[in-house]
Backbone of each chain as nested JSON, in Angstrom:
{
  "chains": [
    {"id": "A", "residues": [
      {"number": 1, "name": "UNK", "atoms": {"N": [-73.938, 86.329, 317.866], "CA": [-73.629, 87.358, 316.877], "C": [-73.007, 88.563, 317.581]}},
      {"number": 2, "name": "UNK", "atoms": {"N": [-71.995, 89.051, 317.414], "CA": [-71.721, 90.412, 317.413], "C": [-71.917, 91.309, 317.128]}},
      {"number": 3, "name": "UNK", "atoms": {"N": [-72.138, 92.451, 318.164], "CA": [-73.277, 93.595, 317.514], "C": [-72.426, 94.8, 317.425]}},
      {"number": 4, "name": "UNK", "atoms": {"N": [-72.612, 95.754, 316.396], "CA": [-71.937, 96.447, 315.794], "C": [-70.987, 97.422, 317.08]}},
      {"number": 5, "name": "UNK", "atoms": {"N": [-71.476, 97.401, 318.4], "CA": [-70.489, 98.173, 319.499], "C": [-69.353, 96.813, 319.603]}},
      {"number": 6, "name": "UNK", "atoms": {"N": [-69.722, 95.592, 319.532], "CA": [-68.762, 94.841, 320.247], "C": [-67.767, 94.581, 318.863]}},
      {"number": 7, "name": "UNK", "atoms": {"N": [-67.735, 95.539, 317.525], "CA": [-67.307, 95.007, 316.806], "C": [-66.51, 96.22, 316.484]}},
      {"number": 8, "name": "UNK", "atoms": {"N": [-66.89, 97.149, 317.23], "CA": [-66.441, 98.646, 317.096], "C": [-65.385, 98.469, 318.218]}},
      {"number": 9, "name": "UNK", "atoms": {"N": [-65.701, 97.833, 318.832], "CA": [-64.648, 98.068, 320.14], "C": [-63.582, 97.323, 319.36]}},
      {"number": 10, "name": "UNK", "atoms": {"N": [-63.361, 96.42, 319.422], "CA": [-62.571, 95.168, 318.2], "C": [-61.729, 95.874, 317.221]}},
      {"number": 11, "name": "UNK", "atoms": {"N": [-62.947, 96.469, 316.461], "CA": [-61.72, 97.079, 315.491], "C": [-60.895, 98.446, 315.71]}},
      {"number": 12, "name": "UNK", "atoms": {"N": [-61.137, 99.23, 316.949], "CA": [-60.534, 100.265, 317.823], "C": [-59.166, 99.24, 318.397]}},
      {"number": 13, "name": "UNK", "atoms": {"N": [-59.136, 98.357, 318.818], "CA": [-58.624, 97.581, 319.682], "C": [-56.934, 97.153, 318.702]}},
      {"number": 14, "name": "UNK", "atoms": {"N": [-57.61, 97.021, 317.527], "CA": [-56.784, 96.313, 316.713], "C": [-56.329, 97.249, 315.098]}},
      {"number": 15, "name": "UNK", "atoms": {"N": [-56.86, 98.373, 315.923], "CA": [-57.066, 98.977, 314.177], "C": [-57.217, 98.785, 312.981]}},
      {"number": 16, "name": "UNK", "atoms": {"N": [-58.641, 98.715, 312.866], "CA": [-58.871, 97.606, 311.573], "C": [-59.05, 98.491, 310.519]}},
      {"number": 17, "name": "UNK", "atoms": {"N": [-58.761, 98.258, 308.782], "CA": [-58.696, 99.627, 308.479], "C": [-60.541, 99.071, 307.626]}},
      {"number": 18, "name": "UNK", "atoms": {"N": [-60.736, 98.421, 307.355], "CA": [-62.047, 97.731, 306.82], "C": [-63.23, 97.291, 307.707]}},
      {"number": 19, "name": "UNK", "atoms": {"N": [-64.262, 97.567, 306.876], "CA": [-65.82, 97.358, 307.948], "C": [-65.4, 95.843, 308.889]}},
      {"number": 20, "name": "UNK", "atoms": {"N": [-66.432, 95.884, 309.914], "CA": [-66.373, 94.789, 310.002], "C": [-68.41, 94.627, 310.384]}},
      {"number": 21, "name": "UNK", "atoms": {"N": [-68.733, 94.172, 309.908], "CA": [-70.239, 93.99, 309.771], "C": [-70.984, 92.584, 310.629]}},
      {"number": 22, "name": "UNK", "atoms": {"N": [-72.341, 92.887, 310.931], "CA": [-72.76, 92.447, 311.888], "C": [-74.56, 91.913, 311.229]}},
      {"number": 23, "name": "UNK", "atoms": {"N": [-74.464, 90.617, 311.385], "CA": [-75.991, 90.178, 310.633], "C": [-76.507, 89.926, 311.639]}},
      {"number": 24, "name": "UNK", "atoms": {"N": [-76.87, 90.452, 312.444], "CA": [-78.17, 90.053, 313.694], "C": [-79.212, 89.279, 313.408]}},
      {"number": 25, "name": "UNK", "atoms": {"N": [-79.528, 89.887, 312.143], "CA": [-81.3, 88.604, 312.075], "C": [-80.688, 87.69, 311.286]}},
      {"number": 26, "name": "UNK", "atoms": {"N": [-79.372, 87.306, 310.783], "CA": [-79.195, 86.258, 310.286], "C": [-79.745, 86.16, 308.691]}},
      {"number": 27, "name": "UNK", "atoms": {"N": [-80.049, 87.53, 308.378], "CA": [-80.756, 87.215, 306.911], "C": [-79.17, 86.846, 305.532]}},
      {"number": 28, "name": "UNK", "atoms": {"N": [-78.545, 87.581, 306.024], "CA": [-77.098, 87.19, 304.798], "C": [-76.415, 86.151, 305.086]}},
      {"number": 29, "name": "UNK", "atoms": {"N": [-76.599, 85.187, 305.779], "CA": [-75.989, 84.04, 306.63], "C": [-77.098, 82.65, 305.685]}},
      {"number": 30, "name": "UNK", "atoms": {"N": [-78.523, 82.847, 305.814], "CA": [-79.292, 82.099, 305.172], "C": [-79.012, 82.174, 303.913]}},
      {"number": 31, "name": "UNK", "atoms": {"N": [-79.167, 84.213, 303.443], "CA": [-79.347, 83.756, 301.841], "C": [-78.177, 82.992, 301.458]}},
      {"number": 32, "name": "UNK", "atoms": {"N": [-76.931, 82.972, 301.955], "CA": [-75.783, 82.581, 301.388], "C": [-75.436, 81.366, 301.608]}},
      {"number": 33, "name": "UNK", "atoms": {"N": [-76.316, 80.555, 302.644], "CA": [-76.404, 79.344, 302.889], "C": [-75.538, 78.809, 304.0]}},
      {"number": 34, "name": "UNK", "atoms": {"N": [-74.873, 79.807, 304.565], "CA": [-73.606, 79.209, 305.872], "C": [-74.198, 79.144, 306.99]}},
      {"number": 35, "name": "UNK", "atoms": {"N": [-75.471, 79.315, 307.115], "CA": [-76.159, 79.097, 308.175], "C": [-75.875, 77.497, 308.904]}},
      {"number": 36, "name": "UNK", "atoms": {"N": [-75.418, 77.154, 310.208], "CA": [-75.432, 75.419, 310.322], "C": [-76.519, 75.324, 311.426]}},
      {"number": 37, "name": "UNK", "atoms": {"N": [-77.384, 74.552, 311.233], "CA": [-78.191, 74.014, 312.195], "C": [-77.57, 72.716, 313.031]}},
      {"number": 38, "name": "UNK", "atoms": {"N": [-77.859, 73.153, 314.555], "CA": [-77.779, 72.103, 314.958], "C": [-78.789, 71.489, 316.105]}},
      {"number": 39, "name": "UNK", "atoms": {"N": [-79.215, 69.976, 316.424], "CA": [-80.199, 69.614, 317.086], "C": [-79.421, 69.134, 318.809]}},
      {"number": 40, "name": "UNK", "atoms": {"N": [-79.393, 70.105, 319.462], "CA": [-78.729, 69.769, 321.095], "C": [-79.711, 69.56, 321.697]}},
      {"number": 41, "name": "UNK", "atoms": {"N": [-79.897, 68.191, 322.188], "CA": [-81.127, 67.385, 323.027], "C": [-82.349, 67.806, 322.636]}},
      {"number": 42, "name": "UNK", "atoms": {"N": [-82.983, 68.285, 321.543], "CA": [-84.072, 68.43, 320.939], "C": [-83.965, 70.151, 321.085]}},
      {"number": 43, "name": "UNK", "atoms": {"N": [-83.261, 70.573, 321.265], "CA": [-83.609, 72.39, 320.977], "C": [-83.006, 72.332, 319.762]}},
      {"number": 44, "name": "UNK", "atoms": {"N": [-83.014, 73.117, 318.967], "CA": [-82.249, 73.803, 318.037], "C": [-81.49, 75.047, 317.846]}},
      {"number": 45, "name": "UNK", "atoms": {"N": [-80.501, 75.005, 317.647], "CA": [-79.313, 75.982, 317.545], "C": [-78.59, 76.012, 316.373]}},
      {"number": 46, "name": "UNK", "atoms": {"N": [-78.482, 77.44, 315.799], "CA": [-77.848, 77.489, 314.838], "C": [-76.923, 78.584, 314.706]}},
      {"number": 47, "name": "UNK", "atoms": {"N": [-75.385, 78.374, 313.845], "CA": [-74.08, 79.424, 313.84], "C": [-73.81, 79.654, 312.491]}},
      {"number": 48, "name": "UNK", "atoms": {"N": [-72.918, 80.068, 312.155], "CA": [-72.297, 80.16, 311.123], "C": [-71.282, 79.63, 310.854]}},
      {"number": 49, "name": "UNK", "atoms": {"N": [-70.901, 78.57, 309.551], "CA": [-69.814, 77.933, 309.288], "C": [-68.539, 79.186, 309.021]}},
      {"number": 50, "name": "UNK", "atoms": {"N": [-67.441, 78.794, 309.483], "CA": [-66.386, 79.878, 308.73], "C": [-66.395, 79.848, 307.369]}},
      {"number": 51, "name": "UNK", "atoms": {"N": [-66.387, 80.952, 306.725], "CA": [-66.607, 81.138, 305.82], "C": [-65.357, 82.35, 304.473]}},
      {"number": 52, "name": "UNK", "atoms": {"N": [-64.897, 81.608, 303.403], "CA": [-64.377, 82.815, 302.724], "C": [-65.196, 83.019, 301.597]}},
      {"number": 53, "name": "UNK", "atoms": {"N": [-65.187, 84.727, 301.056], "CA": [-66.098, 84.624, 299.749], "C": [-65.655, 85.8, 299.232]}},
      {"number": 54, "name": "UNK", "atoms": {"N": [-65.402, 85.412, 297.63], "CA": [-64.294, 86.879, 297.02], "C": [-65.655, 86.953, 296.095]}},
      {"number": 55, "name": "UNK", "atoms": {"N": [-66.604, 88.616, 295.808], "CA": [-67.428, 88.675, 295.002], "C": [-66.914, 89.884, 294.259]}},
      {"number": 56, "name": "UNK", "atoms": {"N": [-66.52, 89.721, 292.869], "CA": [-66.177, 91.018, 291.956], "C": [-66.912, 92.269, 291.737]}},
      {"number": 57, "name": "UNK", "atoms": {"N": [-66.747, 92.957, 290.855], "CA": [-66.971, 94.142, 290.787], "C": [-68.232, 93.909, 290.549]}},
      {"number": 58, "name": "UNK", "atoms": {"N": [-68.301, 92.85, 289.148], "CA": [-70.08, 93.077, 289.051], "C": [-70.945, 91.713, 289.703]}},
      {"number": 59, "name": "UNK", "atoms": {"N": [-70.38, 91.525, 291.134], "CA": [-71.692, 91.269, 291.707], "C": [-71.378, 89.348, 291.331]}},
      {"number": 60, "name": "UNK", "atoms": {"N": [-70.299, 88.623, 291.044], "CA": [-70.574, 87.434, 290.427], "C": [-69.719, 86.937, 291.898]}},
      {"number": 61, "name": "UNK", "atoms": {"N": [-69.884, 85.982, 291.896], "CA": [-69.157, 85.16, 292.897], "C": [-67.467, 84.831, 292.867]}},
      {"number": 62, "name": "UNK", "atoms": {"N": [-66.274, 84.884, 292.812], "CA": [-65.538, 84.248, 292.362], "C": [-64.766, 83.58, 292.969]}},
      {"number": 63, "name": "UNK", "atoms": {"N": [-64.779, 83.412, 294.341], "CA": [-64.529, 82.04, 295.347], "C": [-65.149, 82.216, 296.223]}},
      {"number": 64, "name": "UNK", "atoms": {"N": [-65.958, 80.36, 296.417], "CA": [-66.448, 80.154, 298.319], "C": [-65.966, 79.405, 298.505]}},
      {"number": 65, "name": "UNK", "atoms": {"N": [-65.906, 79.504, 299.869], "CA": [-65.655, 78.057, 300.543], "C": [-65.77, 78.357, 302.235]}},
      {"number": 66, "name": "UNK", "atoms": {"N": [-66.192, 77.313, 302.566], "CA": [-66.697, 77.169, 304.361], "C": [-66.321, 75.686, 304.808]}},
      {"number": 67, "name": "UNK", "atoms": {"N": [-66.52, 76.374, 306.206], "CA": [-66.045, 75.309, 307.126], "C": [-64.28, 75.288, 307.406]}},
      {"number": 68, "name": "UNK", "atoms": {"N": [-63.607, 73.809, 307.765], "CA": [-62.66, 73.905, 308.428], "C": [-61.284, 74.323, 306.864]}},
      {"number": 69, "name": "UNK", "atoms": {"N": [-61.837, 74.318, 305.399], "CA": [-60.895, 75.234, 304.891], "C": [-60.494, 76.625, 304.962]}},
      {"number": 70, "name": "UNK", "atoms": {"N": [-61.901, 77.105, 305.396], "CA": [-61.975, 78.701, 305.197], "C": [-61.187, 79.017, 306.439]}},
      {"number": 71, "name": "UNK", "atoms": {"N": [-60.443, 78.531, 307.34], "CA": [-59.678, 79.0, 307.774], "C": [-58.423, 79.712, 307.505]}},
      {"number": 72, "name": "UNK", "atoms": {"N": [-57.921, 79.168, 306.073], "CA": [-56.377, 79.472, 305.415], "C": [-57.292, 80.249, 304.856]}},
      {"number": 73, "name": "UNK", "atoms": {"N": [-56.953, 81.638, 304.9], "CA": [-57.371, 82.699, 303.643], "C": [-56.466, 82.717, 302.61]}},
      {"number": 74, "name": "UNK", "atoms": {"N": [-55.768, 81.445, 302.191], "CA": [-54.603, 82.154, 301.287], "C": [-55.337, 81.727, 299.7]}},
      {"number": 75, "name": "UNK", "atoms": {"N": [-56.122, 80.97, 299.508], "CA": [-56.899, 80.542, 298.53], "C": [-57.421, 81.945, 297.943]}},
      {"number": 76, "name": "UNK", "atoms": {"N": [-57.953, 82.178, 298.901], "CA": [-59.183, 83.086, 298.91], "C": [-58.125, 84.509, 298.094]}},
      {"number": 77, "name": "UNK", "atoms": {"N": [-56.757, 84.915, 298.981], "CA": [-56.343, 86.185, 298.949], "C": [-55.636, 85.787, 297.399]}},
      {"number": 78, "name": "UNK", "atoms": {"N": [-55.189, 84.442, 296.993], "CA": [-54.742, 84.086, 295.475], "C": [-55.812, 84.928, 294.771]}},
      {"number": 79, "name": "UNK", "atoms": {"N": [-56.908, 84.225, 294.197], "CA": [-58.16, 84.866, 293.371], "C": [-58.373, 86.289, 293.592]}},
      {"number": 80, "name": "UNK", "atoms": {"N": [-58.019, 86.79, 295.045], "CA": [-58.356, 88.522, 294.849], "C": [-56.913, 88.778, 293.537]}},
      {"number": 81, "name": "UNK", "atoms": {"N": [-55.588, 88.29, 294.118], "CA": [-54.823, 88.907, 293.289], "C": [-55.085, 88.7, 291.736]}},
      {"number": 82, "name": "UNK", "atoms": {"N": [-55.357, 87.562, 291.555], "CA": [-55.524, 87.217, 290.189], "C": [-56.36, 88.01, 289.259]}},
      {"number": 83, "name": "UNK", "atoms": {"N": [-57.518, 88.454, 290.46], "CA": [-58.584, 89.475, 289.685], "C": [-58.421, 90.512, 289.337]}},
      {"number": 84, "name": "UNK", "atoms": {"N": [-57.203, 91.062, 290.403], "CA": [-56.651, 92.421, 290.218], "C": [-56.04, 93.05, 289.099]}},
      {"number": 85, "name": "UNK", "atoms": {"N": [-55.045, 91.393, 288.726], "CA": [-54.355, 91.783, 287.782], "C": [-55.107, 91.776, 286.384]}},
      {"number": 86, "name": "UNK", "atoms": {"N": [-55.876, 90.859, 286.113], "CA": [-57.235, 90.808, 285.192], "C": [-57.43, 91.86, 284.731]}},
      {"number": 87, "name": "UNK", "atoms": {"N": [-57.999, 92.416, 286.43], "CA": [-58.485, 93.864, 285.897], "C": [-57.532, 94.902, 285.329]}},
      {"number": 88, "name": "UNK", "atoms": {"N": [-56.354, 95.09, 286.08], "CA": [-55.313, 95.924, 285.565], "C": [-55.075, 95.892, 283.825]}},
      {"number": 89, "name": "UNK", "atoms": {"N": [-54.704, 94.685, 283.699], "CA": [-54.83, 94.314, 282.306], "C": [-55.574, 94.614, 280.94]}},
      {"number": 90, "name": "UNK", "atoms": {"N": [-57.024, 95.095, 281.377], "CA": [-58.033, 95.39, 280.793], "C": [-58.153, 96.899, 279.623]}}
    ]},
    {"id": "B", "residues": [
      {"number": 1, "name": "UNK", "atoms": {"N": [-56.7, 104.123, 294.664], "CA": [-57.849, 104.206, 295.131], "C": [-57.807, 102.603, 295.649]}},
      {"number": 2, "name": "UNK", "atoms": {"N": [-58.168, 102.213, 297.015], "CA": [-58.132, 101.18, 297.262], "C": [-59.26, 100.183, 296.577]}},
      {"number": 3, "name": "UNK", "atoms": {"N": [-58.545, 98.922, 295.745], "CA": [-59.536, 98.332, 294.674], "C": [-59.977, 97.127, 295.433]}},
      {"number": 4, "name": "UNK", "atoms": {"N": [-59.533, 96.892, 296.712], "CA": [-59.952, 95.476, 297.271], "C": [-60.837, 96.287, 299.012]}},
      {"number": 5, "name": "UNK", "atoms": {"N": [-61.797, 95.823, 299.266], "CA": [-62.966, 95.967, 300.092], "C": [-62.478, 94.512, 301.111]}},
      {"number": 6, "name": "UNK", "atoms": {"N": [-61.684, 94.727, 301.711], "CA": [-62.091, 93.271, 302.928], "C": [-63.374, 94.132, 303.965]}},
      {"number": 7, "name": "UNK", "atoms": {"N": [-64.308, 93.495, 303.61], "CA": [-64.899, 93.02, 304.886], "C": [-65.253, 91.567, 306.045]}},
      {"number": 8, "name": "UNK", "atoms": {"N": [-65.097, 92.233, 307.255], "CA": [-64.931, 90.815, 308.347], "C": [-66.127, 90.83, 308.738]}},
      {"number": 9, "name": "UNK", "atoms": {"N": [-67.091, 90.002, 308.83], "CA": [-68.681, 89.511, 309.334], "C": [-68.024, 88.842, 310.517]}},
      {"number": 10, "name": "UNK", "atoms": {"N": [-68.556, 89.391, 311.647], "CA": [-68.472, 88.622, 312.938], "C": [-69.178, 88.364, 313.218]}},
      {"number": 11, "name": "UNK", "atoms": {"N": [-69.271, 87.037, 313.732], "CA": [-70.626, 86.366, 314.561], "C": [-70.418, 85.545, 315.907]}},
      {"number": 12, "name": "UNK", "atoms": {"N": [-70.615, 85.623, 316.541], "CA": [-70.197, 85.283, 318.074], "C": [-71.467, 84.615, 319.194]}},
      {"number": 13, "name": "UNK", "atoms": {"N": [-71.774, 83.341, 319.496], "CA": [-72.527, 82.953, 320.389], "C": [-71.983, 82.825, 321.386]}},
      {"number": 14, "name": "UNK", "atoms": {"N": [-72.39, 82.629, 322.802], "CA": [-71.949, 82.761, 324.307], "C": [-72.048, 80.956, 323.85]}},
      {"number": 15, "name": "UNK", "atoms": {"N": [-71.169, 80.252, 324.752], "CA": [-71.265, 78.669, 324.722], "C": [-72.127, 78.73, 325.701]}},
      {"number": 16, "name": "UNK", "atoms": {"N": [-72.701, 78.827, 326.615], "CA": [-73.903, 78.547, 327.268], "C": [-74.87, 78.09, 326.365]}},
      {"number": 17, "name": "UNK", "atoms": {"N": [-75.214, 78.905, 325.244], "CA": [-75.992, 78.68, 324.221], "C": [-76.379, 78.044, 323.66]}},
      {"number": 18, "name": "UNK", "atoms": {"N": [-74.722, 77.867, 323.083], "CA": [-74.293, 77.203, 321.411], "C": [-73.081, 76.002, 321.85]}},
      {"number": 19, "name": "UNK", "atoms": {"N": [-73.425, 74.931, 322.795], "CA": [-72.48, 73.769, 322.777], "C": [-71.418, 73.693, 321.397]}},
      {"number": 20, "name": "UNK", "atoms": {"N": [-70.153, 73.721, 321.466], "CA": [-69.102, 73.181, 320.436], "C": [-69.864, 71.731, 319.94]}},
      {"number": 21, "name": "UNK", "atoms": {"N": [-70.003, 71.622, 318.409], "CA": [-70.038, 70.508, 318.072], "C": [-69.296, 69.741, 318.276]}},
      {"number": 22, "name": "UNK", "atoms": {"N": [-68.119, 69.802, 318.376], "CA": [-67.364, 68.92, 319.269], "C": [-67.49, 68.672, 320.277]}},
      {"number": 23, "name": "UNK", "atoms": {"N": [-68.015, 69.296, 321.125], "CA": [-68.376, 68.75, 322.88], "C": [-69.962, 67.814, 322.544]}},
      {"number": 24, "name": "UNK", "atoms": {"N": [-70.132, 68.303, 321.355], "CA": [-71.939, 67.533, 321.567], "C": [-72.056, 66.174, 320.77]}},
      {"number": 25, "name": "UNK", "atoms": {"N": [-72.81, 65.221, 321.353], "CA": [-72.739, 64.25, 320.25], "C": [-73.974, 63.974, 319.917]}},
      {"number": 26, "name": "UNK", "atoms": {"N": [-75.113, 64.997, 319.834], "CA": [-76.183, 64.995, 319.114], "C": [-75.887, 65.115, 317.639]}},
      {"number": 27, "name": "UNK", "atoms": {"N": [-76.809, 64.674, 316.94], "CA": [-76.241, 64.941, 315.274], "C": [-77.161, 66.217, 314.775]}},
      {"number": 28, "name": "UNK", "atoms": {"N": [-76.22, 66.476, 313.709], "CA": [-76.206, 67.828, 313.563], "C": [-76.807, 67.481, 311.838]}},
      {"number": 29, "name": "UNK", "atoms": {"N": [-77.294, 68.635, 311.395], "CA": [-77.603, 68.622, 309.998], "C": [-76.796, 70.156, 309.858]}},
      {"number": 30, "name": "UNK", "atoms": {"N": [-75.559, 69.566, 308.724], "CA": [-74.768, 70.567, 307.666], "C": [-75.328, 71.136, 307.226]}},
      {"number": 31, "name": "UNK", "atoms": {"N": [-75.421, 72.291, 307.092], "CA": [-75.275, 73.321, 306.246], "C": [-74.669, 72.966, 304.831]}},
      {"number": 32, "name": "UNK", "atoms": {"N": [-75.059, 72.862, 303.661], "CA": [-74.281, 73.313, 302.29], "C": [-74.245, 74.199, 301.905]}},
      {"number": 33, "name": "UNK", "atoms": {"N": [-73.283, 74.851, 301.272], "CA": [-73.218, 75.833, 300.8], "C": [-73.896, 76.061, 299.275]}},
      {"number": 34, "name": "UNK", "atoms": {"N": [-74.851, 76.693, 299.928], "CA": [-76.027, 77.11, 298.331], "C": [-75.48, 77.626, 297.34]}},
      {"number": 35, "name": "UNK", "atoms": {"N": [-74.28, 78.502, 297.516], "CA": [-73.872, 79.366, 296.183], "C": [-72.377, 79.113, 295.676]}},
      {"number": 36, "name": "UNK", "atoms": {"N": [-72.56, 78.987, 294.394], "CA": [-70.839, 78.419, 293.658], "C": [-70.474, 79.342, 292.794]}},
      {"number": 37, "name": "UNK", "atoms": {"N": [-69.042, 79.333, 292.686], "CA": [-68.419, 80.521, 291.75], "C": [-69.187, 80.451, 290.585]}},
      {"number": 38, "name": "UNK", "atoms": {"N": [-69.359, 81.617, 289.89], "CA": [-69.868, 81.992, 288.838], "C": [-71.613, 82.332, 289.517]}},
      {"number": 39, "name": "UNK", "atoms": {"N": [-71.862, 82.358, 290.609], "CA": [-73.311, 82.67, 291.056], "C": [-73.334, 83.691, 290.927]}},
      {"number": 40, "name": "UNK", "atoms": {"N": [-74.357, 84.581, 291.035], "CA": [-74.612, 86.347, 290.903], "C": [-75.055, 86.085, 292.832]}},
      {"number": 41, "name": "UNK", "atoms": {"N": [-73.905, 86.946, 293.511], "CA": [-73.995, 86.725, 294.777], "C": [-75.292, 87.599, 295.325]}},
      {"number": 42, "name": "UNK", "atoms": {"N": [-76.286, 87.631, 296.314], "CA": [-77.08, 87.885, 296.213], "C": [-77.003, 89.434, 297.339]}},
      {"number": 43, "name": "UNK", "atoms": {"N": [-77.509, 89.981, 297.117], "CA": [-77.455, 91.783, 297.61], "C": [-77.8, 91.44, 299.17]}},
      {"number": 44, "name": "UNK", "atoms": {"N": [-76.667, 92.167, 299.906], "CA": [-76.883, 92.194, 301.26], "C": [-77.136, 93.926, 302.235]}},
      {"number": 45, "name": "UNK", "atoms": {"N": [-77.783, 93.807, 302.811], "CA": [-77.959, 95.545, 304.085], "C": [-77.144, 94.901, 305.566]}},
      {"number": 46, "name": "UNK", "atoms": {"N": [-75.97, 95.464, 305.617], "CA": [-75.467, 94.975, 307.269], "C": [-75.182, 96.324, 307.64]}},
      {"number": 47, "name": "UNK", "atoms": {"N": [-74.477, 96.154, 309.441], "CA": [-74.652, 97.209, 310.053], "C": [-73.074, 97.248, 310.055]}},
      {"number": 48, "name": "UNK", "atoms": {"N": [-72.346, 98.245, 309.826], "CA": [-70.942, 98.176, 310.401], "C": [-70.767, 98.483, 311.653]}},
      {"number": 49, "name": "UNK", "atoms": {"N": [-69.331, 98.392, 311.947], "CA": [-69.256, 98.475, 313.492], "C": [-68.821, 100.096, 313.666]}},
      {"number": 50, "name": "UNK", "atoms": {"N": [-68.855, 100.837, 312.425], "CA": [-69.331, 102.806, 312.611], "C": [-71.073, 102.661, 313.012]}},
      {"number": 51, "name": "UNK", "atoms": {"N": [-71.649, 101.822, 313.088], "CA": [-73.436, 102.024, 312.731], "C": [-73.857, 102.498, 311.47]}},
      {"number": 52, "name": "UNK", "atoms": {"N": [-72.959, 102.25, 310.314], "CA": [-73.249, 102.798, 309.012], "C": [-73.931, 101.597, 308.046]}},
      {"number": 53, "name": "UNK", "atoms": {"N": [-74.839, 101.68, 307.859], "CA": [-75.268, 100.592, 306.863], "C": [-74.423, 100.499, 305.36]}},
      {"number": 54, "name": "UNK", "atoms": {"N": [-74.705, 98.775, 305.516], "CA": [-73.08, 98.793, 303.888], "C": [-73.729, 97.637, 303.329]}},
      {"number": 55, "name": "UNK", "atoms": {"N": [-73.995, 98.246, 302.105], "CA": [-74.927, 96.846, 301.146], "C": [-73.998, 96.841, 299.831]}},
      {"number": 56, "name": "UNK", "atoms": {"N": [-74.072, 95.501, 299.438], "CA": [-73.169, 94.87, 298.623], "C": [-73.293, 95.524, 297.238]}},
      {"number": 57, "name": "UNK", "atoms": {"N": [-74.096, 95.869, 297.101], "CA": [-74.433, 96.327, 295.951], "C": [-73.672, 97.707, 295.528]}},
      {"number": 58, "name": "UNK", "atoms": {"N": [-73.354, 98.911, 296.907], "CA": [-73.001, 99.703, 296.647], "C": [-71.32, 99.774, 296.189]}},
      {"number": 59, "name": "UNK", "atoms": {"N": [-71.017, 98.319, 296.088], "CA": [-69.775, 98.175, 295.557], "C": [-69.606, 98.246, 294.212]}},
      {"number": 60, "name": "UNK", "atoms": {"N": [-70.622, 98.0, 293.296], "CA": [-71.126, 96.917, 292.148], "C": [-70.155, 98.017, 291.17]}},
      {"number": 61, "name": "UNK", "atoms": {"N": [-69.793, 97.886, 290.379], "CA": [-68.44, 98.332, 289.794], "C": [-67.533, 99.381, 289.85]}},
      {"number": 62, "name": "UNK", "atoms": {"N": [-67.149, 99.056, 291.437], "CA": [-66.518, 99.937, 291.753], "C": [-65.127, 99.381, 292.59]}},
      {"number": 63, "name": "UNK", "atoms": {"N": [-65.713, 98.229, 293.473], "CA": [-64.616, 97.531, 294.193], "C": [-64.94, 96.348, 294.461]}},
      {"number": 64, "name": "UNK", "atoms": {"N": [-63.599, 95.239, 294.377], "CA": [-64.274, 93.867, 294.838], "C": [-64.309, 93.64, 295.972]}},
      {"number": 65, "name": "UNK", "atoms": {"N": [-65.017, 92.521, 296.67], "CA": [-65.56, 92.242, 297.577], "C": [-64.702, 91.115, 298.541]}},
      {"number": 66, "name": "UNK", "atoms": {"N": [-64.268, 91.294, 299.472], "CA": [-63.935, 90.269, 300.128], "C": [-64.707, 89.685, 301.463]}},
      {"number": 67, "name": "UNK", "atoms": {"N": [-65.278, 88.903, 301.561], "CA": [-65.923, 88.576, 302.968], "C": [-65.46, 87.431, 303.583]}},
      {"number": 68, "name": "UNK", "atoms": {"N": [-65.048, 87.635, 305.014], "CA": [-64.476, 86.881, 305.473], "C": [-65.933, 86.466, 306.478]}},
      {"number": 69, "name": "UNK", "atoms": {"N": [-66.67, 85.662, 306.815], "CA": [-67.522, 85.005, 308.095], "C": [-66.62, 84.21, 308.909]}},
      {"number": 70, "name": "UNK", "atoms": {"N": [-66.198, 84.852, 310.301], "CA": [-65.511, 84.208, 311.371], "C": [-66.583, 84.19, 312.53]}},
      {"number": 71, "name": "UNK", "atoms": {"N": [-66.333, 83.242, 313.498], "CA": [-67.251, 82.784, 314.294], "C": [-66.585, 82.494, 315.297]}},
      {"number": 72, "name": "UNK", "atoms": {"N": [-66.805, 83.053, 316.186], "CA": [-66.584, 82.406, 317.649], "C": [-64.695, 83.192, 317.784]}},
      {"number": 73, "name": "UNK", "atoms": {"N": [-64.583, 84.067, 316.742], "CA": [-63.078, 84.622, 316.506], "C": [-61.82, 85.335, 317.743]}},
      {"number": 74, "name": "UNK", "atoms": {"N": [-63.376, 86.585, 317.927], "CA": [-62.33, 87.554, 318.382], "C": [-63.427, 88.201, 320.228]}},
      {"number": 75, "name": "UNK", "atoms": {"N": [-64.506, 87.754, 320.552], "CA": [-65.413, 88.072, 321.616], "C": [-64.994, 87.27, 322.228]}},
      {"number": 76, "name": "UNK", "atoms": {"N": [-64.532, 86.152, 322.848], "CA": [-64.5, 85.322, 324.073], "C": [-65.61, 84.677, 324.12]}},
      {"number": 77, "name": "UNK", "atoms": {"N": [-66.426, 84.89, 323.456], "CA": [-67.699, 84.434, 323.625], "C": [-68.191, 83.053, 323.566]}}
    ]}
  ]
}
């Protein structure tokens, strides 16, 4: 996990204009289920699948997806626009 | 007023650690993903990389949410 200096340095590095956040105990990784366990010669180790997730204004989900899709964010950045315009619309 | 929130969740293990599932051929138990569109996503407390705490909630009709979880991305680690 990356801890909020090594993520500070990162986004200094690269100028990021958005958080970039840091789950140390792993609690938003479980509730959300991207947690992956794995069994290496009887220890256990566990990461996080890559992951995309667009959640709206009030709190509803409106795309996931993990693993080797969530690499293309372009799924993901479709549904932000779509929502936008939704909302604009309103 | 900016209406889209990307946030990037980094998570980073040292491979000493955390063998590539690909280098390992122990079997592994997947992960599924517990939550599907239309879920009420569930309220999170993280630390940003200011040290400012940022919970999901304080978005709640105000801006949407983008979360990206990358792993193993941008640390060398």
């Amino acid at each position: 996990m990356d801890s909020p200096a090594a993520n500070a340095a990162f986004a200094k590095q690269i100028d990021i204009k958005f958080p970039l956040l840091s789950d140390m105990n792993r609690k938003m990784l479980t509730d959300y289920g991207i947690l992956k366990k794995y069994d290496v010669k009887g220890d256990n180790y566990e990461w996080a699948l890559r992951a995309n997730i667009v959640i709206d204004k009030d709190g509803v989900i409106r795309h996931i997806e993990g693993g080797d899709s969530a690499v293309d964010p372009n799924s993901a950045v479709s549904v932000c626009t779509d929502l936008h315009k939704k909302q604009a619309a309103k | 007023m900016k209406r889209l929130l990307a946030a990037g969740l980094l998570f980073a293990m040292t491979p000493a650690l955390a063998p590539s599932p690909a280098q390992s051929q122990n079997k592994e138990e997947v992960a599924k993903l517990s939550l599907k569109v239309g879920d009420k996503a569930p309220d999170f407390t993280l630390l940003s990389d200011e040290w400012k705490t940022v919970k999901l909630s304080d978005y709640r009709g105000k801006k949407n949410v983008f979360l990206a979880v990358y792993v193993l991305a941008f640390t060398g680690g």
